[in-house]
C-alpha positions as CSV (number, residue, x, y, z in Angstrom):
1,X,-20.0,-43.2,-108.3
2,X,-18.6,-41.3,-105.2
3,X,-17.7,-37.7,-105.4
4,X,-14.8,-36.3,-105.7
5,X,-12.5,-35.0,-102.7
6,X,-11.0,-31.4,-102.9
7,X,-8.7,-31.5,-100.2
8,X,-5.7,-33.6,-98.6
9,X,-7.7,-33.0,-95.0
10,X,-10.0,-35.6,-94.3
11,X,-13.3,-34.9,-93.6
12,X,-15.1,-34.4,-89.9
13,X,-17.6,-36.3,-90.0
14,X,-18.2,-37.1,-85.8
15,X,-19.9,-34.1,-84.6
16,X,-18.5,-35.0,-81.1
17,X,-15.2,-34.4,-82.3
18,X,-16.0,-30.9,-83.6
19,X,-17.4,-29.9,-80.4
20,X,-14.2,-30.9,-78.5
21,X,-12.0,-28.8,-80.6
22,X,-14.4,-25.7,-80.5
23,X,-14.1,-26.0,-76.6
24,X,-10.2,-26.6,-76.7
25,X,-10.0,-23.3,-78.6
26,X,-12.2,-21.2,-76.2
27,X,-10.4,-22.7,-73.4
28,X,-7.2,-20.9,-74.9
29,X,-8.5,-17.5,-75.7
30,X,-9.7,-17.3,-72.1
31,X,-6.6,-17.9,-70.2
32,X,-4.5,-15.5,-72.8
33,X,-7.1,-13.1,-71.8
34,X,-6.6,-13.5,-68.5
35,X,-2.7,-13.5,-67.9
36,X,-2.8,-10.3,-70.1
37,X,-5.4,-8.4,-67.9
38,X,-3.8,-6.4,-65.8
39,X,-3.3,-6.7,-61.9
40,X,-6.3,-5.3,-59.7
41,X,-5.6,-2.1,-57.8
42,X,-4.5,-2.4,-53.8
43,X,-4.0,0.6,-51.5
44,X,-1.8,2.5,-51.5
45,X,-0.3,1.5,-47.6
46,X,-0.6,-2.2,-48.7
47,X,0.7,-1.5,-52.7
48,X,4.0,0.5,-50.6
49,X,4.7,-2.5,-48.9
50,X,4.4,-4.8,-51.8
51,X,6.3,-2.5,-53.8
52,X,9.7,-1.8,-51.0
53,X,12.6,-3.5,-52.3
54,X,14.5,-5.7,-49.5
55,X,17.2,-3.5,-49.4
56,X,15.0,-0.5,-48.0
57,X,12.8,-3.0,-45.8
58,X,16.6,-4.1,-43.9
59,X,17.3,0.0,-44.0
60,X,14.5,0.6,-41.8
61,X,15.4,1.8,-38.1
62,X,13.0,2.5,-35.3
63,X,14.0,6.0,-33.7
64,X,14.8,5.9,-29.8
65,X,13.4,8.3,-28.0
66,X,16.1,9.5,-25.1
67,X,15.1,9.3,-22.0
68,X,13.8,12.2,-20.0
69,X,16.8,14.1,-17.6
70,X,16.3,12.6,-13.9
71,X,14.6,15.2,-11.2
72,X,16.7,15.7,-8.6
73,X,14.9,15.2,-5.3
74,X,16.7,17.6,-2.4
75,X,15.4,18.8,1.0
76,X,15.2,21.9,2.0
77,X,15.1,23.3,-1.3
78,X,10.9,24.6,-1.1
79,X,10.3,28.5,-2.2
80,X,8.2,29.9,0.1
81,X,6.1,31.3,-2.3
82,X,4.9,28.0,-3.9
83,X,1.7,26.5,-3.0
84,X,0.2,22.9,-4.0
85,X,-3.3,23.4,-6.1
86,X,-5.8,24.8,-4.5
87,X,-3.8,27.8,-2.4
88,X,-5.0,30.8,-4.4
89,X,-1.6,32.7,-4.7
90,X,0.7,31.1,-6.6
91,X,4.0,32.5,-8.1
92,X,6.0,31.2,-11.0
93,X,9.6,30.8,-10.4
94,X,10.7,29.5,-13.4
95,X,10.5,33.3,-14.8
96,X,7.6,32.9,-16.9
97,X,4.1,33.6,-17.4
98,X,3.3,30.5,-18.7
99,X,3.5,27.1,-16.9
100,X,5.6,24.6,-17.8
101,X,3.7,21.7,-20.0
102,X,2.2,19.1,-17.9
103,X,4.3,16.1,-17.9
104,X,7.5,17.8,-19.1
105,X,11.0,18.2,-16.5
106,X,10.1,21.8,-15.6
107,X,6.2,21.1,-14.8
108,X,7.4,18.3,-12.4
109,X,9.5,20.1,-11.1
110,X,7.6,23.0,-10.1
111,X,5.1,20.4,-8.9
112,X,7.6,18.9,-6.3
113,X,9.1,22.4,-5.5
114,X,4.9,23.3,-4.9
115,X,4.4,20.3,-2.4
116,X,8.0,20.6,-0.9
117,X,6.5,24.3,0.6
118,X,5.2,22.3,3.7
119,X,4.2,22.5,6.9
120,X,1.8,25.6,6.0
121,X,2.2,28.7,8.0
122,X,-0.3,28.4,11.5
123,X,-0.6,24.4,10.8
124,X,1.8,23.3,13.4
125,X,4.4,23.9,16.3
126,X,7.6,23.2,17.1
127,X,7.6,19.0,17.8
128,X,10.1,16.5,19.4
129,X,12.0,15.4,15.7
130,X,10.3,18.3,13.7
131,X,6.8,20.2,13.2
132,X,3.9,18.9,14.7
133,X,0.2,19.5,13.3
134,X,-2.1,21.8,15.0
135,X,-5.5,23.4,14.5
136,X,-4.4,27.0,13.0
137,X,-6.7,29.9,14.9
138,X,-8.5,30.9,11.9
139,X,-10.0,27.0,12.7
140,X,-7.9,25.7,9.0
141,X,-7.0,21.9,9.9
142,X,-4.3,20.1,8.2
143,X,-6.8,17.4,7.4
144,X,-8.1,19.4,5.0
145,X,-5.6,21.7,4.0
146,X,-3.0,19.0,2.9
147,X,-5.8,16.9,1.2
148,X,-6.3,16.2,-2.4
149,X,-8.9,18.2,-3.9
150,X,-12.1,16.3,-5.4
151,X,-15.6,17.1,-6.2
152,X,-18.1,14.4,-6.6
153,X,-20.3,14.0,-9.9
154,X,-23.7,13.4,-8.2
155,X,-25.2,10.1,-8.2
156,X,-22.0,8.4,-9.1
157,X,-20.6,6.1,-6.5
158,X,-16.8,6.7,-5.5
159,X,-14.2,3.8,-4.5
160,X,-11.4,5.1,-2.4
161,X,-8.0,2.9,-2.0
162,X,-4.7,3.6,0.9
163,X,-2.1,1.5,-0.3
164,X,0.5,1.4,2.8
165,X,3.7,0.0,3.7
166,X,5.9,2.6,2.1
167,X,8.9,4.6,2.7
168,X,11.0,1.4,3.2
169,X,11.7,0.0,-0.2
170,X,12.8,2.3,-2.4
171,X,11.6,0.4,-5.7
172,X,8.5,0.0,-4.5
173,X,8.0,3.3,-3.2
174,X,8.6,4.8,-6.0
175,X,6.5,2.5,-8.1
176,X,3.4,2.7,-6.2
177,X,4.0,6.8,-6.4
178,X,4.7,6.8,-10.5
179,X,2.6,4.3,-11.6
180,X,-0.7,4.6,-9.7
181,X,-3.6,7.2,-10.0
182,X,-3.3,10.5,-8.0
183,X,-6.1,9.7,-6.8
184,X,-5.0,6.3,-4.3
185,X,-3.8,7.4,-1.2
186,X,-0.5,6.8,-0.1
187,X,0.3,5.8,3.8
188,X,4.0,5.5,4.9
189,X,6.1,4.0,7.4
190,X,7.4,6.7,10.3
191,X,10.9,5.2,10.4
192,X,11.2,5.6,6.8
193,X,15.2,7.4,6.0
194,X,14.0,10.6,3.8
195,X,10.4,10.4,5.0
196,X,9.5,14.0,4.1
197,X,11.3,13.3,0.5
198,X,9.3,10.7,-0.7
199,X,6.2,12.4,0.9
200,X,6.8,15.6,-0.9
201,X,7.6,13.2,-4.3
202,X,4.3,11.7,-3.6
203,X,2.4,14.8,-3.4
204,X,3.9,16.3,-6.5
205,X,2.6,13.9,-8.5
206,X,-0.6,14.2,-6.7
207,X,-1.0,12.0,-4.3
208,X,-2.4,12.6,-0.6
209,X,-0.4,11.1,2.2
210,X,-0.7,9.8,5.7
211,X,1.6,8.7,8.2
212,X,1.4,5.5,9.8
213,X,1.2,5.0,13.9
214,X,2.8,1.9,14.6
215,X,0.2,0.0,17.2
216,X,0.5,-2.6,19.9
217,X,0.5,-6.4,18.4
218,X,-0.8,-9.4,20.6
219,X,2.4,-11.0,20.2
220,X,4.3,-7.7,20.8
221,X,7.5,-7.8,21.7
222,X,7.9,-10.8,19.3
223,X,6.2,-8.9,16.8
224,X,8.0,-5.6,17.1
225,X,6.7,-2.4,15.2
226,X,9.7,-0.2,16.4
227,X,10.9,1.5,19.2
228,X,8.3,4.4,19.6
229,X,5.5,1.7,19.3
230,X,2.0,3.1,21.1
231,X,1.2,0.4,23.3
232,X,-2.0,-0.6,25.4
233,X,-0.3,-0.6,29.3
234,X,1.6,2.3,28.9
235,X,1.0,5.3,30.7
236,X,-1.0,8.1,28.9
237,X,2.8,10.3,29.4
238,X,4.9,8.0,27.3
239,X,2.0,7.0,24.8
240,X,1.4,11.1,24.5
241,X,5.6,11.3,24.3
242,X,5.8,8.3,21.4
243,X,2.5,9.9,19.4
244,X,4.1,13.3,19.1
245,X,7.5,11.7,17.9
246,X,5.4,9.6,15.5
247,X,3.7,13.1,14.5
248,X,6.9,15.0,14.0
249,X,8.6,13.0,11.1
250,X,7.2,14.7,8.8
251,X,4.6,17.2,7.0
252,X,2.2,17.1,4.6
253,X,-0.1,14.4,5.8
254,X,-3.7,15.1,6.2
255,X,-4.5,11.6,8.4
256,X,-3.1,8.8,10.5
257,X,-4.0,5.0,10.5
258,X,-2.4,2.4,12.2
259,X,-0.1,-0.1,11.8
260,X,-0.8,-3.2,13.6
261,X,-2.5,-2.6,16.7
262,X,-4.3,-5.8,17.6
263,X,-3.8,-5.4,21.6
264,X,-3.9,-1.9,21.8
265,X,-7.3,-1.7,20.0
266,X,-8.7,-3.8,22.8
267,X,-7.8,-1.4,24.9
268,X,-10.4,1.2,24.7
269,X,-9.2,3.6,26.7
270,X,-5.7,3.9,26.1
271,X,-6.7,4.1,22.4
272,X,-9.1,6.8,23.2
273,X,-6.7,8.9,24.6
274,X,-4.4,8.9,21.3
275,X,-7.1,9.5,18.8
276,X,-8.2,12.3,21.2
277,X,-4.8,13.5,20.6
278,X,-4.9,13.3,17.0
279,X,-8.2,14.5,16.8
280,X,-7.4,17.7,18.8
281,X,-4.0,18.2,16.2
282,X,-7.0,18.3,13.3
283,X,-5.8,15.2,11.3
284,X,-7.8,12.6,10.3
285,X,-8.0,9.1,11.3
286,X,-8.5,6.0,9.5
287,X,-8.0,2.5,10.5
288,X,-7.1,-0.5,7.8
289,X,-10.1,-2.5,8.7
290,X,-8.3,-5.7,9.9
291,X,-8.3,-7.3,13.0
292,X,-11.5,-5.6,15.1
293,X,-12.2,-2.8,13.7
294,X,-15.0,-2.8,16.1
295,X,-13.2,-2.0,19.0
296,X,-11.4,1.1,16.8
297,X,-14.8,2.6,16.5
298,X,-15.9,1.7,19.9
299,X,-12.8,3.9,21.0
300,X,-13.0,6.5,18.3
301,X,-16.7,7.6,19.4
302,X,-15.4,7.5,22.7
303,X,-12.9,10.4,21.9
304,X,-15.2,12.4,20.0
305,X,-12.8,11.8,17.2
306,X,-14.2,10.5,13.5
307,X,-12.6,7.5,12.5
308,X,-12.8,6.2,8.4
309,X,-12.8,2.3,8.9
310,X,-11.5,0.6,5.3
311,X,-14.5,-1.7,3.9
312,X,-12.1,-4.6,3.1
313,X,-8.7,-5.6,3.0
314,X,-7.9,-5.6,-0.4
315,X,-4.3,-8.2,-0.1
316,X,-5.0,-10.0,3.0
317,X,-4.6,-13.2,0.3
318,X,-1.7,-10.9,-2.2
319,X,-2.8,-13.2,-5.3
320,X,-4.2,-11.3,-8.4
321,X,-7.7,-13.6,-8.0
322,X,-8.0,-12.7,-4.7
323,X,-7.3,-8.7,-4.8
324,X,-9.3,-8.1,-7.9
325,X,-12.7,-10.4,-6.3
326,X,-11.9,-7.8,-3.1
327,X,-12.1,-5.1,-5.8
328,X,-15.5,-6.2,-7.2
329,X,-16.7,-6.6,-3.4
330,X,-15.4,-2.5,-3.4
331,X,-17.5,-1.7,-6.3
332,X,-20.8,-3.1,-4.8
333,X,-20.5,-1.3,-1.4
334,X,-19.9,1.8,-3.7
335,X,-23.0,0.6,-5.4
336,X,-25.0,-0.1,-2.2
337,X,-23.7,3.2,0.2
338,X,-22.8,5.6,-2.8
339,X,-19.1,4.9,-1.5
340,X,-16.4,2.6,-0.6
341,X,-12.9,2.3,0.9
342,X,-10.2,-0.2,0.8
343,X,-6.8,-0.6,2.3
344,X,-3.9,-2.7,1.0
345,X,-0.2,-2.8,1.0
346,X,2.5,-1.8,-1.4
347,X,3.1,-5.6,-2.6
348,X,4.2,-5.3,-6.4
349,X,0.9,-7.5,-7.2
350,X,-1.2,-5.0,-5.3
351,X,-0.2,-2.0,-7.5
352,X,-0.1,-3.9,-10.6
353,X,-3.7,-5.1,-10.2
354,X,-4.6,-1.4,-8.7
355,X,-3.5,-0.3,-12.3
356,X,-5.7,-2.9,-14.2
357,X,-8.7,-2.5,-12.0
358,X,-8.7,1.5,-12.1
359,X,-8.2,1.5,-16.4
360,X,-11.8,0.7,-16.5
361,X,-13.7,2.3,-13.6
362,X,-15.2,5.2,-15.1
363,X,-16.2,3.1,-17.8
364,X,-17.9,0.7,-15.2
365,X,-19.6,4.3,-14.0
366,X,-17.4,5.0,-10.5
367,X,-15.2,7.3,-10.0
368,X,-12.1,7.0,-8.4
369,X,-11.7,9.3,-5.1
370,X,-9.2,10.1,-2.6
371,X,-9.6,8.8,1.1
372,X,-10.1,11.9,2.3
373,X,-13.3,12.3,0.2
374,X,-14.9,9.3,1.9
375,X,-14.0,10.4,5.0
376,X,-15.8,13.5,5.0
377,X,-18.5,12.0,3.5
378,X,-18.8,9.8,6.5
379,X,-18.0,13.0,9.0
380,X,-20.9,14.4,7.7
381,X,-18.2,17.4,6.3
382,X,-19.5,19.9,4.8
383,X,-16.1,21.6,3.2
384,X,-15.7,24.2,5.3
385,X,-13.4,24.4,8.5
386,X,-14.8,25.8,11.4
């Protein structure tokens, strides 16, 4: 006879079923152990912005910072008790002992009213529109008296860069002066309206200048560089009579290069005669390496007069490609001669690239120099004026 059952629950008698329900049940446990845990820790920055209700995320403003006050840029406004860098007395005239911070309104300021104090006392002679350069009799020349200080790390190669062309535009003039190193040279136009303006703006925010001596074309008078252009038939009179108005515009400069100049390059003689002149004024002389630069240097040794010839045109072809291969070309001269020079104009491409390329040159192990330092170097300058 069968035994009796005990209970209304039937028995389990599959052992497959049991194992299904034991699993069912752990199943349950684990997820109600999980959902109760509780959430693991974030940082605090990250926890913050979880946490910020969307009403304070929409309150959220970004502070403007106002701009800073425009400097006012007037002639005839130097103290002649300022000096630029370099001139070891220098007096503060904002009533201080301190100097304004660098980069503030009253440091730039000071800086413009510094390079405004121009032409030096025994550096030049009365001139046909203004002051004209001379050799001061303690032997101090103005091409090194109005150029940018710099002092060479040894064994690093320096790449010096004249951006010309400026003066004309005002936007571009003062881009090229605001946005690119102290260090680039700055070249400008002689016709230029406010020459000796922008020239002292350029120097205050450290920038050497030159002036530029507009040169005989092959297809001159086509090609016309203005009125007191130094041409290759001309007698030496007139070329001496257009050179010192040239000269005259303005002070500051340490050097002259030329603008154009094709035919009057070829003419060895007549181009002789005007770097003699400049020469014997103490300026220096560069030439923007286009055209034949050749026949510069043929007519420079022939004056006895030093002449800084530019490695490459670095915008003869403005396109970014082009300037920045010219740039790389710069970098192994540098490499190969311990220095390099280029020339370019003030296209907006040129100084935008300019910027780029001169981010990363220390990093890349040059150093980026002034023109005047290459062309002492090539001199064979020592530092000292005789």
């Amino acid at each position: 006879m069968p035994a009796r059952q005990t209970s209304d629950t039937p028995p389990l008698r599959n052992p497959l079923i049991a194992a299904a329900c034991l699993f069912l049940v752990a199943g349950l446990a684990f997820a109600a152990i999980v959902f109760l845990a509780p959430a693991p820790q974030t940082s605090s920055a990250a926890r913050a912005a979880l946490e910020m209700p969307r009403e304070e995320e929409a309150a959220i403003e970004v502070a403007e910072v106002p701009p800073a006050s425009p400097l006012v840029f007037a002639e005839g406004e130097a103290d002649e008790s300022l000096s630029l860098p370099g001139v070891r007395e220098t007096h503060d005239v904002l009533g201080g002992e301190v100097e304004p911070p660098p980069g503030s309104n009253a440091a730039r300021a000071l800086a413009l009213q510094r390079a405004s104090n121009v032409p030096y006392a025994g550096l030049f002679e009365e001139g046909p529109g203004g002051p004209l350069p001379v050799i001061a009799s303690d032997g101090r020349r103005p091409s090194s008296a109005y150029a940018r200080p710099f002092e060479a790390e040894p064994g690093v190669p320096v790449i010096a860069v004249i951006v010309g062309g400026l003066g004309v535009s005002e936007s571009l003039t003062q881009a090229a002066i605001d946005t690119l190193p102290p260090e680039i040279t700055l070249s400008f136009v002689p016709y230029a309206r406010d020459l000796q303006s922008w020239m002292n703006r350029a120097r205050a925010a450290g920038h050497e200048v030159m002036i530029e001596l507009p040169m005989e074309p092959f297809d001159y008078p086509n090609n016309d560089p203005g009125p007191h252009t130094l041409l290759a038939d001309a007698g030496e009179a007139e070329n001496m009579r257009r050179l010192h108005w040239l000269l005259s515009r303005a002070s500051g400069y340490f050097a002259v290069t030329n603008y154009l100049g094709a035919r009057l390059t070829g003419s060895e003689a007549a181009l002789a005669r005007i770097y003699g002149e400049v020469e014997r004024r103490g300026l220096a002389i560069f030439h923007d390496g286009a055209g034949r630069p050749g026949a510069a240097s043929a007519a420079a040794a022939r004056a006895g007069a030093p002449l800084a010839l530019a490695d490459r045109v670095i915008d003869g072809d403005p396109s970014t490609r082009a300037i920045d291969a010219r740039l790389l070309e710069l970098e192994a001269l540098a490499i190969q001669n311990g220095h390099s020079l280029g020339s370019g104009f003030a296209y907006p491409v040129t100084v935008s690239a300019l910027q780029s390329w001169a981010e990363g040159l220390e990093r890349r192990g040059y150093h980026l120099a002034p023109a005047s330092h290459v062309a002492n170097i090539r001199a064979g300058y020592t530092g000292q004026d005789t």
